[in-house]
C-alpha positions, 0 to 999 in steps of 0.5 A: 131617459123615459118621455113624459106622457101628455094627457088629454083633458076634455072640457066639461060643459057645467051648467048651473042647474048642475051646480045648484043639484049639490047644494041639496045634497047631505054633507057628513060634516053638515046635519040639518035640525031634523038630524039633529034631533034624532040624533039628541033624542037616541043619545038621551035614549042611550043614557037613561038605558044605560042608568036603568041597566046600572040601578034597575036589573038584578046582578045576574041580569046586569051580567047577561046583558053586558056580555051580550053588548060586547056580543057573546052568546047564550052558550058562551055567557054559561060557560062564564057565568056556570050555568045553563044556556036555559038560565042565561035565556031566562034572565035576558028576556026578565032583563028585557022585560024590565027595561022595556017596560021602564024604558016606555012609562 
């Protein structure tokens, strides 16, 4: 039969400036007004960009930016779509353009 091992523990002198450090610390499960805030705003932000991209681009520029969302490349969107990387460009940066200027007014 194997013998258990003893472990030593050390005290540690705790003081109370220690303990007070961590009540100013972020919590994951916490967020203060400010966090929030930000938080609420980039979500309504996230919404209305995805309405306009829904109602506002063209079917063809609609297409790009979904594939590009879900990470596929100039190349690989004009292999999809049957076109040329040049036109897939093209209607990225109209799509931009679109937003961009919907988004900000």
């Amino acid at each position: 039969m194997e013998k258990r091992k003893e472990y030593q523990y050390a005290e540690v002198r705790v003081d109370k400036l220690f303990l007070e450090s961590f009540s100013g610390e972020n919590s994951a499960y916490h967020r203060n007004s400010e966090e929030l805030m930000k938080l609420t705003s980039l979500d309504k932000f996230k919404s209305k960009l995805k309405w306009h991209i829904k109602r506002s681009l063209s079917k063809r520029q609609k297409e790009v930016i979904e594939y590009y969302l879900v990470g596929k490349t100039e190349r690989e969107i004009a292999q999809i779509l049957g076109v040329t990387q040049q036109v897939v460009n093209i209607y990225k940066h109209r799509a931009i353009k679109k937003l961009h200027k919907i988004i900000t007014n």
